[in-house]
C-alpha positions in Angstrom: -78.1 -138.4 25.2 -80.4 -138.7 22.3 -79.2 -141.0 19.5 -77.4 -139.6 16.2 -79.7 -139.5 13.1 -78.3 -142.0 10.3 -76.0 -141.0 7.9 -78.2 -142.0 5.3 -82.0 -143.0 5.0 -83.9 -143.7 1.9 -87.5 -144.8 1.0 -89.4 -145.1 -1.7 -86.8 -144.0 -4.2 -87.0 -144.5 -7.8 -85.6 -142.5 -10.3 -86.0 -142.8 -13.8 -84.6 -142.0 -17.3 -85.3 -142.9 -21.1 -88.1 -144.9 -19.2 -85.9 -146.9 -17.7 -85.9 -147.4 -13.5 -82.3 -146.7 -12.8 -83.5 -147.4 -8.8 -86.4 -149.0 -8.1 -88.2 -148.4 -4.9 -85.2 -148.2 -2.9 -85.2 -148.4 1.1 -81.6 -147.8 2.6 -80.6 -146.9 5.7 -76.8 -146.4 7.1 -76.3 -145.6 10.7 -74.1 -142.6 11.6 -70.4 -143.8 12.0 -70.6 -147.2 10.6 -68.0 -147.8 7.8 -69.8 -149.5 5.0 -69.5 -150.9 1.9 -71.9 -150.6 -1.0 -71.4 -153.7 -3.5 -72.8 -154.1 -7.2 -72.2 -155.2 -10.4 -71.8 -152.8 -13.5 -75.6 -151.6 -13.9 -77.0 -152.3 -10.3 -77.8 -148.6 -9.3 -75.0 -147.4 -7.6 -73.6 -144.6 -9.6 -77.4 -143.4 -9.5 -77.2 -144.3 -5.6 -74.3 -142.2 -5.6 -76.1 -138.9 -7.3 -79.5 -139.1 -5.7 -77.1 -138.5 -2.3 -75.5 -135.7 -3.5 -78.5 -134.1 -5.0 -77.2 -134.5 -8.7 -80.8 -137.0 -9.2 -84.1 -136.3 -7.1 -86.6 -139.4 -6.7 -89.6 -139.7 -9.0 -93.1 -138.6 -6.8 -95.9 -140.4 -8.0 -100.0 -140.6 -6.6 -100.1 -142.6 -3.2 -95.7 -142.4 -2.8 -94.1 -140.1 -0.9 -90.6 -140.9 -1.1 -87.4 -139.6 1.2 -84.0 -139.0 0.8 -82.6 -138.0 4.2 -78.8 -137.2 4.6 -77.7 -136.6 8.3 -81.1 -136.7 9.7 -82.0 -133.4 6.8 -83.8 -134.1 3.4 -83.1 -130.4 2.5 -79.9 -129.2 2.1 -77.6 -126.5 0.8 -75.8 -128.4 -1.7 -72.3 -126.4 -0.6 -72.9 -126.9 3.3 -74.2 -130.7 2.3 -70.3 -130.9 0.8 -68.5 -130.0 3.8 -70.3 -132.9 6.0 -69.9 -135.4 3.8 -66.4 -135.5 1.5 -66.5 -137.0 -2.1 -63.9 -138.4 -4.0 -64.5 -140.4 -7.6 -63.4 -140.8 -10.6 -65.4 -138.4 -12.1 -64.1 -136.0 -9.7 -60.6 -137.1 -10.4 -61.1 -136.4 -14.6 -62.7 -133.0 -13.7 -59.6 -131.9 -11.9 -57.1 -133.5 -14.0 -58.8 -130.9 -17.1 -57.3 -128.0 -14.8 -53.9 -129.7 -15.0 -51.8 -126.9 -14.2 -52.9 -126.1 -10.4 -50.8 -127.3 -8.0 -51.5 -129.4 -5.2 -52.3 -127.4 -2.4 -54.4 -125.6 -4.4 -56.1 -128.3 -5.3 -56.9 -129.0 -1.9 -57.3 -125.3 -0.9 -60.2 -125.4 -3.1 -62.8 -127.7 -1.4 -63.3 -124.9 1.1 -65.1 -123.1 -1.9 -66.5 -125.9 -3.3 -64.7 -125.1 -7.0 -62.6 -126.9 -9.1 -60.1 -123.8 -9.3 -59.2 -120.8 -7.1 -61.0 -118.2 -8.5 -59.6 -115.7 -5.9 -56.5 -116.2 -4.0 -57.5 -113.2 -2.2 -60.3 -115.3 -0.3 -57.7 -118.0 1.3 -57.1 -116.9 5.2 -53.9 -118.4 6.9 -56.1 -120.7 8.3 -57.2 -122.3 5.4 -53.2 -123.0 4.0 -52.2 -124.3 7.6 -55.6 -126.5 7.7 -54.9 -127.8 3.7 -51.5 -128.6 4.3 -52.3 -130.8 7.4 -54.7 -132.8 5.3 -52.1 -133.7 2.6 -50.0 -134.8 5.8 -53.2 -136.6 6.8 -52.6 -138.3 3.7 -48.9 -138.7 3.1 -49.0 -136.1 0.4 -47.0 -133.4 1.8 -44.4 -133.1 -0.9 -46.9 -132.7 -2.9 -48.0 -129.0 -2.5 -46.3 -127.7 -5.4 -46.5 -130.0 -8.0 -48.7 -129.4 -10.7 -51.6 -132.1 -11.3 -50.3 -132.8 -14.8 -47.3 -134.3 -13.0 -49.1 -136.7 -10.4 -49.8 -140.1 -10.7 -53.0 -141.5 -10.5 -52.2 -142.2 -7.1 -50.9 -138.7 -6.5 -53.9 -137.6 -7.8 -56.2 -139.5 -5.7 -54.6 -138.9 -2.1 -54.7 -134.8 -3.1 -58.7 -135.5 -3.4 -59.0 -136.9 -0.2 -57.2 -134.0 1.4 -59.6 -131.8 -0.4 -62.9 -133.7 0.8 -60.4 -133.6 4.6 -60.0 -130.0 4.9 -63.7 -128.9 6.0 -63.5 -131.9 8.5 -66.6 -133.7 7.2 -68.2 -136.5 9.1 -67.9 -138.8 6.9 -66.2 -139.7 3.1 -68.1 -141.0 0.4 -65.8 -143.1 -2.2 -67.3 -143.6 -5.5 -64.9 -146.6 -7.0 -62.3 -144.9 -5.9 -59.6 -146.9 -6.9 -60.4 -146.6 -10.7 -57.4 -146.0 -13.0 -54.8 -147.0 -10.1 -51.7 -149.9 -10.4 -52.0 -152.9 -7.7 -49.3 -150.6 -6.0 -50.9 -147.5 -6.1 -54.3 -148.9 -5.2 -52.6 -151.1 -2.1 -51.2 -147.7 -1.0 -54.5 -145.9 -1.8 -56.8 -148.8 0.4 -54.1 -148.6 3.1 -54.9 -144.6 3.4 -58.8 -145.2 3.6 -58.1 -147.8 6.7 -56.0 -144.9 8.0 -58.5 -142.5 8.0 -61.2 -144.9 9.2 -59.4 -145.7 12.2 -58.4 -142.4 12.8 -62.6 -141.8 13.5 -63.9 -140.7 10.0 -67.0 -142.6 8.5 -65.9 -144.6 5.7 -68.7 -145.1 2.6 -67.2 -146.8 0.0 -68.9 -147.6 -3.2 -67.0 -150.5 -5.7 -67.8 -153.7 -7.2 -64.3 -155.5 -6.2 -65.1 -157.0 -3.2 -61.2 -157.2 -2.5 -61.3 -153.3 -2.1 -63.5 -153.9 1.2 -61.3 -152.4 4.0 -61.1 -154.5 7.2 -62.3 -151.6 8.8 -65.8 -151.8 7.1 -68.3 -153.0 9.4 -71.2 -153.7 6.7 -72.1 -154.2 3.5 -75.2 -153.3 1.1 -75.5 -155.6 -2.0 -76.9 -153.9 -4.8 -79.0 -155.3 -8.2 -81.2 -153.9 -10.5 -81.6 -150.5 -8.6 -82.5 -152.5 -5.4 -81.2 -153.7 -2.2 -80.6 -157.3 -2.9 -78.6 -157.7 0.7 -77.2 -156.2 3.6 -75.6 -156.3 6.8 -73.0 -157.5 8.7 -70.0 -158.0 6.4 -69.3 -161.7 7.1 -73.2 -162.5 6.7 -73.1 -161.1 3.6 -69.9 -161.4 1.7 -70.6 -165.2 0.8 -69.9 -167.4 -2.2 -73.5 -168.0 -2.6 -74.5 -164.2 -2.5 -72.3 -163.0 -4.5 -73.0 -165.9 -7.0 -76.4 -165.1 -7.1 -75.6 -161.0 -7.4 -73.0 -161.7 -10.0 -74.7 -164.3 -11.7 -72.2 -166.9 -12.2 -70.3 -168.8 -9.6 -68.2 -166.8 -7.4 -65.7 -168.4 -4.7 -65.0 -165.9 -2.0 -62.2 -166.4 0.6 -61.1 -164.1 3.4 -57.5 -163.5 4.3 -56.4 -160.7 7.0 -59.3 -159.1 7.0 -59.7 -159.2 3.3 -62.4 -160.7 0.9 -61.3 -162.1 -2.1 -64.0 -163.2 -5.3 -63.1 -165.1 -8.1 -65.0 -166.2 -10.8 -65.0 -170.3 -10.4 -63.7 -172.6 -7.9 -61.1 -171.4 -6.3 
């Protein structure tokens, strides 16, 4: 059986703006299946990281550099089809659907099968799609939320009805772009609890953040991020030190790890 292509590979990557390198010669490369964790301060590249996976930046091609961006083994995709293999939830994605704040949940979630923030016509949804949209909000522990209007969600509520959206075309894997932005300890305890839910249940966790405490138990590795580079990676307990993240952050960091989870604080703890 021939081995699965890696979820993600990059070489050679910059990409620039205002003459500034937002990435710098970046060489990445996630294996298919493997939960992992991309770690950064404010500034590192990872919001850039995030857009030159989802074709929103392309990498700069200058004489003697070829660079590659290769997502599931493909560096050219249909941006719609690339959407339904790998599921995106963020912030940003969060404020664009909270503008449309009068569409209820499942259609919310009805529309990631057409890739729109909206359903522009109701016509187009099969039976199929319903029954598959209202599993994912079970998937979730959102079901009571199929008619509510967005306007009247929580953050949290909010949040969970994305994930069933980037759920309902069964992607192989999720990509999490600080995910947890906007949401109480509560809600974001109840949100983090969802994602180790979903990764256990099989589906390929990418979660981009820099709060190290937000790194699920279930995550296998982590990529350090700095100045549009790689500063680290790999195994999460080889990398999620005091002395790395000191030197990512820095200023002194102490981390601990309790159940699973890695704490940082600023100073001796």
């Amino acid at each position: 059986m021939s081995e699965s292509p890696p979820l993600l590979k990059i070489e050679n990557a910059s990409v620039v703006r205002n003459g500034q390198f937002l990435l710098n010669d970046l060489h990445l490369e996630i294996p298919a299946g493997r939960h992992t964790a991309i770690l950064g301060p404010n500034g590192s590249g990872k919001s850039s990281l995030i857009k030159l996976i989802t074709r929103q930046l392309y990498p700069l091609v200058h004489e003697g550099i070829q660079p590659s961006v290769s997502v599931f083994g493909h560096e050219r995709w249909n941006i719609f089809e690339l959407r339904t293999l790998l599921g995106i939830v963020s912030a940003d994605l969060h404020s664009a659907f909270t503008d449309v704040n009068s569409l209820p949940g499942l259609e919310a979630v009805l529309s990631g099968f057409f890739a729109i923030l909206g359903l522009a016509r109701q016509d187009a949804v099969t039976p199929a799609m319903q029954t598959r949209a209202k599993q994912a909000l079970e998937e979730v522990g959102a079901s009571a939320l199929v008619g509510k209007p967005l306007s009247q969600m929580s953050t949290g509520e909010v949040r969970r009805v994305l994930i069933a959206r980037a759920l309902v075309n069964d992607p192989r894997a999720l990509l999490l772009d600080e995910p947890t932005t906007g949401l109480d300890l509560a809600a974001r305890r109840h949100f983090l609890e969802t994602l180790r839910s979903l990764a256990r249940l099989g589906r390929t966790i990418l979660l981009v953040t820099h709060h190290a405490e937000e790194i699920l138990p279930e995550i296998e590795s982590v990529v350090l991020m700095q100045e549009g580079r790689v500063f680290h990676e790999g195994a999460k307990r080889e990398v999620l030190t005091s002395e790395n993240l000191s030197e990512l952050f820095g200023e002194r960091i102490t981390v601990r790890e309790r159940n699973g989870y890695f704490g940082a604080v600023a100073g001796r703890a």
